[in-house]
SETOR-380725 format. One record per atom (N, C-alpha, C): residue in one letter; x, y, z. Coordinates in steps of 0.05 Angstrom, whole numbers, plus 32768, in hexadecimal, padded with zeros to 4 digits. Last residue first. Example, Ala and Ser with C-alpha at 12.3 -4.5 7.8 and 13.67 -1.06 7.14 Angstrom:
// residues 2
S81017FD3808E;S81117FEB808F;S81028001809D;A81087F8E809C;A80F67FA6809C;A81087FBE809C;
// end
This chain:
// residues 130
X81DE8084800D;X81D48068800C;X81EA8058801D;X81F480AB7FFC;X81E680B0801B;X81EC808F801E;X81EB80B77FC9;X81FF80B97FD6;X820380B07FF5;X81B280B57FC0;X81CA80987FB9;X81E080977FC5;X81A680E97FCA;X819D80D47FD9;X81AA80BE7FD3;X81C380FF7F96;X81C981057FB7;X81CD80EE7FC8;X81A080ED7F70;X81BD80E57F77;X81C780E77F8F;X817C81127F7C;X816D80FD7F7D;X818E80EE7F80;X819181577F74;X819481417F6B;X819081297F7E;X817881917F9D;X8191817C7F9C;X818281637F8F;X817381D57F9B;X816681B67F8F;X817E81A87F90;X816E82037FC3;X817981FE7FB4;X816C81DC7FB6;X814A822F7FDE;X8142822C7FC0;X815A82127FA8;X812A8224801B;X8138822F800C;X813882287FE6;X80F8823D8050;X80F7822E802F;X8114823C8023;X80F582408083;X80FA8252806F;X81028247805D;X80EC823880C1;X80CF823180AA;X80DC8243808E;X8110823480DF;X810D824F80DA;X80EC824F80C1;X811381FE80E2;X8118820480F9;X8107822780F6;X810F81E580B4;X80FE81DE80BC;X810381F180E2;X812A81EF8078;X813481F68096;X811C81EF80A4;X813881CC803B;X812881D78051;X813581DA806C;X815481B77FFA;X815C81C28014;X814181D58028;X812A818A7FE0;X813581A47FE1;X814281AC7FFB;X814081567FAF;X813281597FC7;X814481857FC1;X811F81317F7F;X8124814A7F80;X8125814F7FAA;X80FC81007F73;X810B810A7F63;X8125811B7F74;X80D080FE7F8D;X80E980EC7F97;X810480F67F8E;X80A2812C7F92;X80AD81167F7D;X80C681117F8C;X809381447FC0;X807D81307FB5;X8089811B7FA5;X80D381487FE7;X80B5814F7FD7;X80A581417FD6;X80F881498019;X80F0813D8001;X80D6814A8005;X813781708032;X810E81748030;X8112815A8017;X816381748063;X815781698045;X813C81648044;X816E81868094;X816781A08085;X816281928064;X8175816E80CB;X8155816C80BF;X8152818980A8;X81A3816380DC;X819C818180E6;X817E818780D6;X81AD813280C4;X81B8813D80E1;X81A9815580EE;X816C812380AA;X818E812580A3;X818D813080BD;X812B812D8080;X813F81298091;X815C81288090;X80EA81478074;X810A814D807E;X811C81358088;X80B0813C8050;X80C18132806D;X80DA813E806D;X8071815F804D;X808C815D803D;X809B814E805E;X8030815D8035;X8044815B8044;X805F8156803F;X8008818D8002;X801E8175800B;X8029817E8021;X7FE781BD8009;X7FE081A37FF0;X7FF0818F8001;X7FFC81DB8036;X7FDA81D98033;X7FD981BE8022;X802D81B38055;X802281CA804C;X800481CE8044;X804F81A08089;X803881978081;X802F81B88073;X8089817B8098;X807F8199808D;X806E81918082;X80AD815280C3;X809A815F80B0;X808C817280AD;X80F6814880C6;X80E3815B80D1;X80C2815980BE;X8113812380F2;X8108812180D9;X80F6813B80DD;X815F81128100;X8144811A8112;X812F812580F3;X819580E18116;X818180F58109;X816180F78109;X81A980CE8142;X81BD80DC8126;X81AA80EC811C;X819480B7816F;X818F80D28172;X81A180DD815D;X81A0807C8158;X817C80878162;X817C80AC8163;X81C4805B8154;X81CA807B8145;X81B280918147;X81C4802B8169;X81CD803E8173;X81CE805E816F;X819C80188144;X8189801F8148;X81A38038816B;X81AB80048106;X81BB800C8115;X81B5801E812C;X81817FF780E8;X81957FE680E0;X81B07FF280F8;X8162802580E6;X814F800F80F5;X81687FF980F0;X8172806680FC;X8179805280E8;X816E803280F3;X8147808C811B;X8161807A811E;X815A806C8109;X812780D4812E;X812A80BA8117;X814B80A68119;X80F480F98143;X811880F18144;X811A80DA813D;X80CD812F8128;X80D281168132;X80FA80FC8136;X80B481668123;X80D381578129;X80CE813B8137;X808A818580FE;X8090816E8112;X80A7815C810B;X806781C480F2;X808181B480ED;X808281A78100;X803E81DC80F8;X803F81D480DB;X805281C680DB;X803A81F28132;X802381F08124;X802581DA810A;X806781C08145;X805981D58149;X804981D18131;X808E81928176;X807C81908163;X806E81BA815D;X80B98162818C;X80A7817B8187;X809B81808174;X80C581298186;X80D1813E819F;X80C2815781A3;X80B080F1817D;X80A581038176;X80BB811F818F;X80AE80B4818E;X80CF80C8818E;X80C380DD8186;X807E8099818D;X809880A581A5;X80A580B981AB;X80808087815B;X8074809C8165;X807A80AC8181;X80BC807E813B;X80A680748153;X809B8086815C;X80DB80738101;X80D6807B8118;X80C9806E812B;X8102806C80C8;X80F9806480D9;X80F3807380F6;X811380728081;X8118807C8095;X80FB807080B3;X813C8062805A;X81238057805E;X811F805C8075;X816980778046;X81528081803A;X813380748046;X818C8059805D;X8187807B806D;X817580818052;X818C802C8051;X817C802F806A;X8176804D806D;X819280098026;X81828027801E;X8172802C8041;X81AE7FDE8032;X81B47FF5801F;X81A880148016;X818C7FBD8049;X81987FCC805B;X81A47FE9804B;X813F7FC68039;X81597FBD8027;X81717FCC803B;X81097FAA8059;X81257FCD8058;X813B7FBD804F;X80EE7F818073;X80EE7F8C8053;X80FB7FA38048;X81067F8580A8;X81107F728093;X81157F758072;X80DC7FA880BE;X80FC7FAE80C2;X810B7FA280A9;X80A57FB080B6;X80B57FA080B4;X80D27FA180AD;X80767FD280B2;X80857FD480CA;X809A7FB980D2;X807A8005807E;X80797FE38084;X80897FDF809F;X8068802D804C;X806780258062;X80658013806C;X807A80448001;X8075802F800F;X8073802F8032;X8099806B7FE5;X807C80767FFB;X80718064800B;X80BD80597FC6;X80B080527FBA;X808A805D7FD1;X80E9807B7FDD;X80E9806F7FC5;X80CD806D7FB9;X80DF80768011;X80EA80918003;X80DF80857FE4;X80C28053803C;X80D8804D801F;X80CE80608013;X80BD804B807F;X80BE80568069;X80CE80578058;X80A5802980B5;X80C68029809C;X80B680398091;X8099802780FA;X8091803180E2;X80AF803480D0;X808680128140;X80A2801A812D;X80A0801C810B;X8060802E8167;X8067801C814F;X80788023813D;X806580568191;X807580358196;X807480248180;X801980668179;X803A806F818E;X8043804C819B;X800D8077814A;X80068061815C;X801D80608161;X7FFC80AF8140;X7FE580A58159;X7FEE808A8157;X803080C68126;X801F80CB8143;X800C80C18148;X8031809D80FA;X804680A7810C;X803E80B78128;X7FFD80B380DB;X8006808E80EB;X8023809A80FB;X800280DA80D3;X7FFA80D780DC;X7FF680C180EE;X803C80DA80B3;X803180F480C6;X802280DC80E0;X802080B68084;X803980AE8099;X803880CA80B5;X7FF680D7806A;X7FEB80BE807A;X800880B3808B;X801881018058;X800A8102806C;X7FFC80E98077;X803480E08038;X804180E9804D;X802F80F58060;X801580A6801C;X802180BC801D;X803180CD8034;X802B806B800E;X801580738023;X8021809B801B;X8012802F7FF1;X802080477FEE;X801180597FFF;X80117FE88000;X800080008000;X801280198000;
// end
């Protein structure tokens, strides 16, 4: 089932302690550790309703561990940005990589200052990561 990012939002806060995958890739949600290719862990990013740290009107920090290395629990922290049409997720050390609607394309976001920046980084990027 393809889930969008607002249906992940939402499953991510009301069922607190369930540990949730997401595949960047393909929007997929599966609370099956196993079906995460280890190779694409930092794209398949994982939480628990739990970890939610703050939250405001439009933006929610949620704190995210690599589900293949669950010591790295406080490396990185996710942010979502919920606009009127789409939700958008963040993440990385300092939660400043925005993905979009298309996979394609991510954009640099601050989620701290709510100030949209303008530069586009290559879908390569994310390989880089891998």
């Amino acid at each position: 089932m393809a889930w969008t990012t607002s249906n992940i939002l939402s499953t991510a806060m009301n069922r607190e302690g369930r540990v949730l995958f997401w595949d960047i890739s393909t929007g997929n949600l599966s609370s099956n550790l196993h079906t995460i290719d280890t190779r694409r862990a930092i794209s398949s990013l994982v939480w628990s309703g739990k970890d939610i740290i703050t939250s405001y009107k439009e933006c929610f920090y949620i704190q995210l561990w690599d589900g293949f290395d669950q010591s790295q629990k406080n490396k990185y922290q996710a942010c979502f940005l919920k606009t009127p049409k789409n939700t958008y997720l963040t993440y990385g050390p300092e939660s400043s990589l925005l993905i979009g609607a298309s996979y394609n394309q991510i954009l640099c976001w601050s989620c701290e200052d709510k100030t949209k920046k303008t530069k586009i980084i290559d879908s390569s990027f994310l390989r880089m990561l891998r």
